[in-house]
C-alpha positions in Angstrom: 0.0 0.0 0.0 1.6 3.7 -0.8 0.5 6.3 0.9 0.7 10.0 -0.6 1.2 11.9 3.0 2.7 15.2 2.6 2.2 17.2 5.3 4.3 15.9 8.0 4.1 17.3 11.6 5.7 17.1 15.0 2.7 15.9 17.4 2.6 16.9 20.5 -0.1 15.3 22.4 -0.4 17.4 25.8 -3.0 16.1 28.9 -4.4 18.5 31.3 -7.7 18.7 33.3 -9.9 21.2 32.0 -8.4 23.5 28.6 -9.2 27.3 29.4 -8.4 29.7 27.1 -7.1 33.3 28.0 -5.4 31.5 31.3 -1.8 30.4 31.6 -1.9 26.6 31.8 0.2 23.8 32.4 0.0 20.4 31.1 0.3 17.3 32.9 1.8 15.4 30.7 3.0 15.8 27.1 4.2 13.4 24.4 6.1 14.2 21.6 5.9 11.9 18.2 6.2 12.4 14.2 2.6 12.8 13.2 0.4 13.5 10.4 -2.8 11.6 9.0 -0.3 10.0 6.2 1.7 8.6 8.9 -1.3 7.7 10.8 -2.3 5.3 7.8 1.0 4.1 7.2 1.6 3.1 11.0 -2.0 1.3 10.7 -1.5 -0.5 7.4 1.7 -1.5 8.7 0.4 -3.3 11.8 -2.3 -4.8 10.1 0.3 -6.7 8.3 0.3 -4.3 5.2 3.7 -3.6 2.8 2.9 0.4 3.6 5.5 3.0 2.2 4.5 6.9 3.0 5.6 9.4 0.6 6.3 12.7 2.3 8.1 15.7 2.2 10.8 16.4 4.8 11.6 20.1 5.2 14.6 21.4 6.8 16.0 20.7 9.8 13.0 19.3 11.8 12.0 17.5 8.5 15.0 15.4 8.8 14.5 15.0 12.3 10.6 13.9 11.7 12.4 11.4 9.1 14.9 9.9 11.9 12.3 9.6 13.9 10.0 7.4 11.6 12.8 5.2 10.8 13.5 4.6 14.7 9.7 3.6 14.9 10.4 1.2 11.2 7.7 3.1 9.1 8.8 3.0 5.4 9.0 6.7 4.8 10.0 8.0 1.1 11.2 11.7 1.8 11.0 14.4 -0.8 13.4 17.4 0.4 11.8 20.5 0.2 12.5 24.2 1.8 11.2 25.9 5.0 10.3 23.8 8.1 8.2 20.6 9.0 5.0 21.9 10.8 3.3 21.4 14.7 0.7 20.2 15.8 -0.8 20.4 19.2 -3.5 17.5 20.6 -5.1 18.5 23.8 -6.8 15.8 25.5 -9.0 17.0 28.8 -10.1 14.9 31.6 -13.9 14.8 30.3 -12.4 13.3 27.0 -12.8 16.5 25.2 -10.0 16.8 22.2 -8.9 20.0 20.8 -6.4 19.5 17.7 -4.5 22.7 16.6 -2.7 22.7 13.2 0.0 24.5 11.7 -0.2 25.0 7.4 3.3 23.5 6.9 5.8 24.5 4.5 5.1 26.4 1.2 5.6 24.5 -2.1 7.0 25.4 -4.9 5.5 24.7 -8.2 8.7 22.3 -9.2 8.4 20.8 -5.5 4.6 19.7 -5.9 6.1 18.0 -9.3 9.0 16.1 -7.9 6.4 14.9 -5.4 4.0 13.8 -7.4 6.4 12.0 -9.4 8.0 10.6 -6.9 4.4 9.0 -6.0 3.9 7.6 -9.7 7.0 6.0 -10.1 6.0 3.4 -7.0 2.5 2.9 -8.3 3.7 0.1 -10.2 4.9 -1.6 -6.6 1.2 -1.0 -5.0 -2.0 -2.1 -5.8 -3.6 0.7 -3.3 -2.8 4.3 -3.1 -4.4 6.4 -0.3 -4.2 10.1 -0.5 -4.8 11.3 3.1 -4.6 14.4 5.3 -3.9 18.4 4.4 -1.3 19.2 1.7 0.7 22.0 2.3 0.6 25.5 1.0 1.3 25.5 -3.1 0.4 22.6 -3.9 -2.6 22.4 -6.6 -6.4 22.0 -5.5 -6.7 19.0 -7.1 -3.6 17.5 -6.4 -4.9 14.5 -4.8 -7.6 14.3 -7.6 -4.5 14.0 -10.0 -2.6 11.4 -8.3 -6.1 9.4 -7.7 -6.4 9.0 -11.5 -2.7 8.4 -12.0 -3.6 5.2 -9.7 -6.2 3.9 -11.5 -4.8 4.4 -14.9 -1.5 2.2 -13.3 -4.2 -0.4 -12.3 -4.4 0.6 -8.6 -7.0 1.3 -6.3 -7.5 4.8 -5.2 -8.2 6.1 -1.7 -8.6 10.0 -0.9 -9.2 11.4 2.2 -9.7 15.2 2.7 -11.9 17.7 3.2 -13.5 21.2 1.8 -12.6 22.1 -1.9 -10.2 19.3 -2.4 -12.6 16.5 -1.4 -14.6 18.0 -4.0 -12.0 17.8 -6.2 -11.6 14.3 -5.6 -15.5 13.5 -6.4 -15.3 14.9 -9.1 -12.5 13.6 -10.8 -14.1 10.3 -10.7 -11.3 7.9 -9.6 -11.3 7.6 -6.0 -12.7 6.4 -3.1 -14.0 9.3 -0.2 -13.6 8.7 3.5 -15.2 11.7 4.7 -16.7 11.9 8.0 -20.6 12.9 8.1 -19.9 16.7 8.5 -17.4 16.7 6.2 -19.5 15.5 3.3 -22.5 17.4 4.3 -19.9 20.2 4.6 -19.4 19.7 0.8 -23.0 18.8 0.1 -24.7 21.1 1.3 -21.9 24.3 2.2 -22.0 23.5 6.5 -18.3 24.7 7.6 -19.3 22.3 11.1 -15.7 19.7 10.8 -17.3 18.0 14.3 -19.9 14.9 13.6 -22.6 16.0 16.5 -24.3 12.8 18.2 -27.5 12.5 17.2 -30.9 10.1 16.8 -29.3 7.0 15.5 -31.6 6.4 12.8 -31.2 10.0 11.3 -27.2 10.1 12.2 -27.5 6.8 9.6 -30.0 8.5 7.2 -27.8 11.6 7.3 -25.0 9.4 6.6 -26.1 6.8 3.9 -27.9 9.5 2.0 -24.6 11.6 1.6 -22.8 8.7 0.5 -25.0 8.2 -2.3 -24.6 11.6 -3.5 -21.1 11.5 -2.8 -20.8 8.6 -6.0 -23.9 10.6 -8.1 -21.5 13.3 -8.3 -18.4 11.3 -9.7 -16.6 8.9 -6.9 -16.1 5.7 -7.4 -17.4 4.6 -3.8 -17.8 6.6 -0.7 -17.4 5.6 2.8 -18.9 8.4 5.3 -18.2 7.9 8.6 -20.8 9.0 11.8 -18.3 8.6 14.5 -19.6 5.7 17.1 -22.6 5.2 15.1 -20.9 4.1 12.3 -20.3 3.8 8.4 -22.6 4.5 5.4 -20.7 2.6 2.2 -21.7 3.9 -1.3 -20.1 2.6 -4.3 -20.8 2.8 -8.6 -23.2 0.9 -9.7 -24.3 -0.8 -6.2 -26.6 -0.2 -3.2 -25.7 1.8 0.4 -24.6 -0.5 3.1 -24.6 0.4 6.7 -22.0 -0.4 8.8 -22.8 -0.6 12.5 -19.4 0.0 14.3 -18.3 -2.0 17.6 -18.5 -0.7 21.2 -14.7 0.2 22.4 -13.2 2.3 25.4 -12.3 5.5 24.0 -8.6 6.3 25.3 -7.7 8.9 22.3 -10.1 9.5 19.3 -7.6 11.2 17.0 -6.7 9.3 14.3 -9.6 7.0 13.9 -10.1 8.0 10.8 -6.9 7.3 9.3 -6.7 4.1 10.8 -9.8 3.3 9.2 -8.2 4.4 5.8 -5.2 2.1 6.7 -7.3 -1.1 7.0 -9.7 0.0 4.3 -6.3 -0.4 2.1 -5.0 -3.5 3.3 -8.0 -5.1 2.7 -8.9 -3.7 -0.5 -4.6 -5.5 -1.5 -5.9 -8.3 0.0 -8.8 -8.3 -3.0 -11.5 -7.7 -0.3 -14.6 -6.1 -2.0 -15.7 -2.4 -1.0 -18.3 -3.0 1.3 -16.0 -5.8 3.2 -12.9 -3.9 3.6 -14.7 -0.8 4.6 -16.0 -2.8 7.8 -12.9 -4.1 8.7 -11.6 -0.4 8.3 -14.3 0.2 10.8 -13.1 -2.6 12.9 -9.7 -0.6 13.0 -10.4 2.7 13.3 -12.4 1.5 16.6 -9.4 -0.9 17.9 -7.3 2.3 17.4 -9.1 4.3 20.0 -8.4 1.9 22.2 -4.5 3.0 22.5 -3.0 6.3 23.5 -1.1 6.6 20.2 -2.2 8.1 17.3 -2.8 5.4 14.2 -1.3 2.7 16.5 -4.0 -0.4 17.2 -3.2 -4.4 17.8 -4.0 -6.2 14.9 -5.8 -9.2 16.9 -8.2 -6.4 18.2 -9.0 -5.2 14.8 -9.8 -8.9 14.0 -12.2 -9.5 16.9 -13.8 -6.3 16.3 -14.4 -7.2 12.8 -17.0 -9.8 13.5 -18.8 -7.2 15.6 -19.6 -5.1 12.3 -22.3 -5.0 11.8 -23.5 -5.0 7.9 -27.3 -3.8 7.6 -28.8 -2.9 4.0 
């Protein structure tokens, strides 16, 4: 599986009581760790038992250290040298299980930079039968540039996964090649112009409706399949030429809720290699994106988990 993952970060995930804003504050305890949705995938893929390489670019100084750092943990990182400085990010995780997720743009691209990347991403297509485009891209690069390497996939025989949000999710629809993984606001965002990025609980049976009826539209308007997630509700799987499955996610301990999503996106991929059809390998996605809340990490679950939690998706039509 190759993952197109530019935007790298330095995470810092920071524990404290209660977050107040305008106060000084100090956090209990922080944790410091190479970060970004694309290595959230990769680090998900990979302990599923996938052959995941990341393709990112590693700016500067703390670029090369975010790359050290990725080898020390064994993820497969392809690094494209670019200028300026890898961005932060700051996770803030309160006692009542609020998050609060704070993102920096990253560095700017040059026009010739955002063309060695995506290069660099077409010559391994050949290697993979996946390619998931995930997370923010950084400033410069073009709107549809995960729209472009999508159909660069499927014309080298690969599937295609994009996850993003706002104008370049709708990029991605449109161009017709891949497969969305928006979350329910996120595709009603695009849908219907709500700027809301937080999926609100809700009645189940509308949360579902809400959900299922957004992945249809999502493939009306051009992608190939469309997996729109409702947080602990669950999934609503949408795909060319087929029906709307709902997926009824598994009951887990929540420990750390950020990067759910991408750890869906990693099993998603693995089992899509593994010649899994849409609606199959979106539920054991499901099955992994809830087995990663379970840890404290970011994108890191147990495999064994992921299986057991597997048969406890539900698949309702």
């Amino acid at each position: 599986m190759l993952i197109a993952g530019p935007n790298l970060t330095i995470d810092r995930t920071l524990t404290l009581a209660e977050l107040r804003p305008g106060e000084v504050l100090r956090f209990d305890s922080a944790v410091i760790t190479p970060g970004g949705k694309g290595v959230n995938v990769v680090r998900a893929a990979t302990a599923l038992g996938g052959d995941a390489v990341l393709v990112g670019v590693v700016p500067g100084h703390t670029g090369a250290a975010v790359a050290a750092m990725l080898a020390h943990e064994g993820v497969a990182l392809a690094g494209i040298e670019v200028g300026g400085e890898v961005r932060s990010s700051a996770i803030v995780l309160e006692r009542s299980g609020r998050v609060t997720v704070m993102n920096e743009p990253g560095p700017e691209l040059r026009a010739e930079d955002w063309e060695r990347y995506a290069a660099a991403v077409q010559q391994r297509l050949a290697e993979h039968d996946v390619l998931a485009c995930s997370g923010s891209l950084p400033p410069g690069a073009p709107e549809d540039a995960y729209a472009q390497l999508a159909a660069a996939a499927v014309a080298a025989g690969a599937a295609a996964i994009v996850d993003v949000t706002g104008e370049r999710l709708g990029a991605a629809v449109a161009g017709g090649a891949a497969i969305v993984t928006p979350n329910l606001a996120e595709a009603e965002g695009l849908l219907h112009g709500r700027a809301d990025e937080t999926v609100e609980a809700g009645d189940p049976e509308e949360v579902r409706g809400r959900a299922c009826a957004a992945a249809e539209a999502l493939v009306a308007r051009g992608a190939r399949g469309a997996i729109v997630t409702a947080a602990a509700a669950g999934a609503a799987v949408a795909e060319r030429g087929g029906g709307v499955t709902w997926l009824r996610a598994p009951r887990v301990t929540v420990r750390n809720p950020v990067g759910a999503g991408d750890a869906l996106v990693g099993g998603l991929g693995v089992a899509l290699e593994r010649g899994e059809p849409l609606a199959r390998a979106a539920a054991f996605g499901v099955a992994a994106g809830a087995a990663s809340v379970e840890t404290d990490k970011a994108g890191t679950l147990d495999a064994a988990r992921a299986a057991a939690l597997a048969d406890e998706v539900a698949d309702t039509r």
